[in-house]
N, C-alpha and C positions, 0 to 999 in steps of 0.2 A: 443716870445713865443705865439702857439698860444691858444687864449681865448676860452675859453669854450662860448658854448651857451646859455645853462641857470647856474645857480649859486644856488642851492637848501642847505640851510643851518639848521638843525636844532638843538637850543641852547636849553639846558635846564633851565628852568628858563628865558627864554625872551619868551616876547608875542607872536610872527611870528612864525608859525611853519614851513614857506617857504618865501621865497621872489624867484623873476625872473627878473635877467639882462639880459635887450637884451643885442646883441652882439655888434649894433651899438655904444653903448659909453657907457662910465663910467659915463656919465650926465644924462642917463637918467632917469626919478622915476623911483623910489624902486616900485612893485607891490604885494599889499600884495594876499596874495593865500589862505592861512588860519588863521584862530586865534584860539590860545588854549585857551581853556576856564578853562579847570579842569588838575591836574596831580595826576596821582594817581600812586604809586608803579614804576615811570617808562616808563608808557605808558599814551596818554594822549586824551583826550577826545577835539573836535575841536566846532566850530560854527558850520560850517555847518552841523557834527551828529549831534547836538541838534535840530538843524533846522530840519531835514530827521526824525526824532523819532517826532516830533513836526505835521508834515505833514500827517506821516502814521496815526499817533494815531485820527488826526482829520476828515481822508478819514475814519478810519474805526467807528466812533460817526457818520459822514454822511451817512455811508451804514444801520445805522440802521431806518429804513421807520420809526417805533416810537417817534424817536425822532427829532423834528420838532421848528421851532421858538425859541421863549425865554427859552427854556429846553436847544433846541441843543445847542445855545453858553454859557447857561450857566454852560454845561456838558464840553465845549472844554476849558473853562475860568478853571474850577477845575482842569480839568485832563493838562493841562498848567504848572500848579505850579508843580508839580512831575514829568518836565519829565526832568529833571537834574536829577535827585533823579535815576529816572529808569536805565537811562544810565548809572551811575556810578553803579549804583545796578549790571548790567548787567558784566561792564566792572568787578567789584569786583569775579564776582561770574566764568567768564573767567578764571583768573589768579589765582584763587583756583585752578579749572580744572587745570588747567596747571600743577597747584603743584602736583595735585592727579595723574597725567598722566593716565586725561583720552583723550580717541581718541575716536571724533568720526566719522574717513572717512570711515569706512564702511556702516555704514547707512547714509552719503549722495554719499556713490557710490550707493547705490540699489535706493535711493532717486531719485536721476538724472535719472538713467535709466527705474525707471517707470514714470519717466514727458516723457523721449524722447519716450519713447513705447507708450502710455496714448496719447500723441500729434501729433503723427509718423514723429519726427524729429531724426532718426537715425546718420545722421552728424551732428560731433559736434562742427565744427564751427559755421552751419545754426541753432543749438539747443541754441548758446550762442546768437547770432543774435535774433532769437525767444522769448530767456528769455527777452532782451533788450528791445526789439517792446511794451511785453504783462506786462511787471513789471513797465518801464521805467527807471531802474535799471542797471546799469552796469551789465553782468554774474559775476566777479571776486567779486562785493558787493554783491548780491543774494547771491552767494556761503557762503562768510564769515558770510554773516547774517544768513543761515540756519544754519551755524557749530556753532558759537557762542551761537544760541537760542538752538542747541539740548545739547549744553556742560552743558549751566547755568542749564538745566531740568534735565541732570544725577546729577549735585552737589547739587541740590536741596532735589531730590528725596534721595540720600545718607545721605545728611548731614542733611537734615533737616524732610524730612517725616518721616523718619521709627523713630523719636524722638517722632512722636506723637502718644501716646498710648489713649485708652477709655477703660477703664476696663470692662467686661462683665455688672457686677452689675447697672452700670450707665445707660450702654444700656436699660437692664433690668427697671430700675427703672422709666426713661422717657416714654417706654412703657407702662409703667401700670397707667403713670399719664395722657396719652394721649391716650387713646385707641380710642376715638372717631373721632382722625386722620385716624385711620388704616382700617376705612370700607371699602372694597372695590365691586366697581364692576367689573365683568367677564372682562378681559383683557388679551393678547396674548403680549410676548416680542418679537421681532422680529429682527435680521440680515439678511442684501441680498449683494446677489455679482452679480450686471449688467455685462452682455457682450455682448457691444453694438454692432451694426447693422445698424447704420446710414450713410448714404453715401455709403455703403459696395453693392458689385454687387451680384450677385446669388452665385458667389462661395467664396468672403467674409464672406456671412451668410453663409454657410456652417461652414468653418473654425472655425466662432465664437460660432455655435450651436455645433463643436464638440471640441472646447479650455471647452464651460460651462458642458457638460457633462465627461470632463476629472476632470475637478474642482469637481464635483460633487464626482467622484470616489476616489478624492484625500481626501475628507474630509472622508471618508467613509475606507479609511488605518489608519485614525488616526491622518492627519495634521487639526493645528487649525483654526477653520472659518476665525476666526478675522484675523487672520497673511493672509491667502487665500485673504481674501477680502480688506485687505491695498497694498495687493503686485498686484492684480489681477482684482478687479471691477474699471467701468469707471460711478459709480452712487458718487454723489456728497459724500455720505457719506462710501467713502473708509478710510479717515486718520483716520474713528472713530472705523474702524474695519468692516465695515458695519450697525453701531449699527442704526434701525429706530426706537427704544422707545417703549412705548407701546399702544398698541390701542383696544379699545372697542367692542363689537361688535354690527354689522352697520358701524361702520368707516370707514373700508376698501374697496377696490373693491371687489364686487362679487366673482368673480374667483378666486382671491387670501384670501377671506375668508374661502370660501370653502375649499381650498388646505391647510390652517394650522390650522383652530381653534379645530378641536377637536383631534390633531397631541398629541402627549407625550413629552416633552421637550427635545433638543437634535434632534428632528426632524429633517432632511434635506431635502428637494424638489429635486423631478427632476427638468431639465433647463423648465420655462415656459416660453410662446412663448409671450412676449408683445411688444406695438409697437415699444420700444426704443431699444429692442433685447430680451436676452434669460435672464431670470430671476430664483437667486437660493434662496430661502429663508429656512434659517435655526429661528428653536422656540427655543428662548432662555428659556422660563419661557411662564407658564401659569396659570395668580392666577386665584380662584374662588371666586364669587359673596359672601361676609358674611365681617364678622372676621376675619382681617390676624391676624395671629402667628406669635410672636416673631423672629418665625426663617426667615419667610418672609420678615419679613421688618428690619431686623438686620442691613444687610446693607444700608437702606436710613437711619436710625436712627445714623449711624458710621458717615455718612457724614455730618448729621449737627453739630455732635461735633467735626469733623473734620474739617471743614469749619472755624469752633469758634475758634479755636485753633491752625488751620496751619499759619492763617493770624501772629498774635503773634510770634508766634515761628519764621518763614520766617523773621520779622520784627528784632527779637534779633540778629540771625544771623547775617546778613548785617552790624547790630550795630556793633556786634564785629570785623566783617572783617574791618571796617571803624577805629574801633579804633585800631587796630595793622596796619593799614596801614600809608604808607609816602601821605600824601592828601593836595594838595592845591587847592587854588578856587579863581577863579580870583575878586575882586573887584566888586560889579554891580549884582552878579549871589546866588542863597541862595538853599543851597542843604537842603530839607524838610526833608531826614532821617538822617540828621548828629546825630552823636556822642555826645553824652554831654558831653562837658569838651576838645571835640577834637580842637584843635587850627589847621585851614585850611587857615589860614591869607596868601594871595601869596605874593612870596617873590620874586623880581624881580632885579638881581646882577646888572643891568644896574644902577637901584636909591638907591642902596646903598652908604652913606657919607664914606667917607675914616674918617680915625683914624686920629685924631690933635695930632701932632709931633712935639717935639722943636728941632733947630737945634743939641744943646746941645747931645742930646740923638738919634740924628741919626750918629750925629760923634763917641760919645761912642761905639754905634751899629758896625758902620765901624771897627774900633778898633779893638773892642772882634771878629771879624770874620776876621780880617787880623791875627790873633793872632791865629784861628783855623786852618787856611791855612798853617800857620806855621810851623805844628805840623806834623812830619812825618810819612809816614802811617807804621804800624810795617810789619817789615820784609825790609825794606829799611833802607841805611845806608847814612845821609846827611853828607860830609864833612863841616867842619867848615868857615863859611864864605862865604858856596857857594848856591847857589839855588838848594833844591831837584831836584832831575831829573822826578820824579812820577810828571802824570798830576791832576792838583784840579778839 
């Protein structure tokens, strides 16, 4: 017969969630491939995600220039203990998705094809090659880790935001105990949608100064900036909508102060010409220099109760997914959001003791089940003396 090359086993309940036999002999070591650390529901959580979630979380503490020396490792030391915690969080909030059926391949089909368009990697072999280079990331992991993160945000946003209310009153009332928050100086809210120009020949920019002036007209039929400038700018801040914040006046450049500060909200620009390419700035808001009103700052005022309160609530959540779930946890490993009362003890068939048996009562056992075999199935007719003919 011939042997297989590799030999991929996965038991539930034993440690290995692979081994690999060469082909040259049955002698030789077992190679372990992965080890499961956590099972949850089914599906199960390995070392090396812990490891990959453990990695990214500490390149993105290092990306921040702030934090430096005895902060940064003592920021990577904390955020260490919770990131089993995350991963099952993640993996729980999945398998909800699932339940709820939700999908989300449509937004990472438009996803993918504004990185390939955005990076002008049109094939997409060389676009998954490309992911691999600039992530270091398999494309098939990048993929699943975009889908996974955009599912846990719909179950999030269903199950757990629209839970959290603030009542007008409270709003109201925080206001008027903090008014001396709400002074403001003259300030412009701004979106932009870049379309760039760099590396691009004479009839590149062409193309780009008349893609920004189509954009411009498209806002102006009634499509929404923000979806325009997620789907369509190449400025850093497209997944935010285009959103640049607010800013002062003086802040800004010259010519782009000039072009919106004393605009009417809803504003739109024509394409301006700067150096990075053609530039479209829409005025979100524009307060004035005194006393904001209630209504103005209603929404900063929603988000720090929202802030105060989502955390909690996100938090109960998870608890409950954890405790209706089947959850083990290996030996060695301590999940920070468990369940109170939830028993995660792993349970591993390999070291379980067998039941102590006397002979006495394995012969009885033998017996009473020679005795059931006995027994003919109805609708057959055993002569006497003779063996049924039906198989046991």
């Amino acid at each position: 017969m011939k042997m297989m090359k590799w030999v991929i086993r996965h038991v539930v309940g034993a440690a290995l969630c692979a081994v690999a036999l060469p082909i040259s002999g049955l002698s030789a070591d077992i190679q372990l491939i992965e080890e499961i650390i956590v099972k949850v529901n089914g599906d199960i959580i390995t070392r090396g995600e812990i490891e990959r979630t453990r990695r990214t979380m500490e390149a993105e503490l290092r990306s921040n220039k702030e934090l430096t020396g005895p902060r940064l490792q003592q920021q990577i030391r904390d955020r260490e203990k919770d990131v089993l915690r995350e991963r099952i969080d993640q993996l729980l909030l999945v398998q909800k998705g699932k339940e709820l059926n939700v999908n989300v391949d449509q937004e990472w089909s438009k996803y993918q094809a504004e990185l390939q368009r955005r990076f002008n990697q049109s094939d997409p072999e060389k676009f998954q090659a490309f992911v691999r280079e600039q992530t270091g990331t398999p494309y098939e992991d990048f993929r699943s880790d975009w889908k996974n993160n955009a599912v846990t945000q719909r179950v999030v946003r269903e199950q757990v935001s629209r839970t959290v209310n603030v009542p007008r009153e409270e709003l109201k009332k925080y206001y008027e105990e903090h008014k001396t928050e709400f002074q403001r100086q003259e300030r412009v809210f701004l979106r932009q949608i870049l379309v760039a120009t760099e590396g691009k020949d004479e009839g590149g920019v062409a193309a780009a100064e008349k893609k920004a002036k189509d954009l411009v007209a498209r806002t102006k039929k009634g499509e929404r900036f923000p979806e325009l400038a997620r789907d369509n700018s190449d400025a850093p801040t497209a997944q935010q909508g285009g959103d640049m914040g607010p800013w002062e006046k003086g802040k800004l450049r010259e010519d782009i102060e000039k072009l919106v500060w004393d605009k009417p909200r809803n504003f739109v620009s024509d394409p301006l010409k700067v150096p990075e390419g053609f530039l479209i700035l829409r005025v979100d808001e524009h307060q004035k220099e005194g006393q904001a009103e209630l209504e103005e700052v209603e929404g900063e005022i929603m988000e720090k109760f929202y802030g105060q309160r989502f955390q909690p609530a996100l938090r109960d959540y998870l608890t409950k997914l954890r405790s209706d779930a089947f959850l083990e946890i290996k030996n060695g490993w301590a999940d920070t959001g468990a369940a109170p009362g939830k028993i995660t003890a792993w349970t591993d068939p390999a070291q379980l003791k067998p039941e102590t048996i006397s002979k006495e009562e394995v012969a009885a056992q033998t017996r009473r089940r020679r005795l059931l075999w006995a027994l003919p199935i109805p609708g057959t007719a055993v002569a006497k003396n003779k063996p049924s003919s039906s198989k046991r």
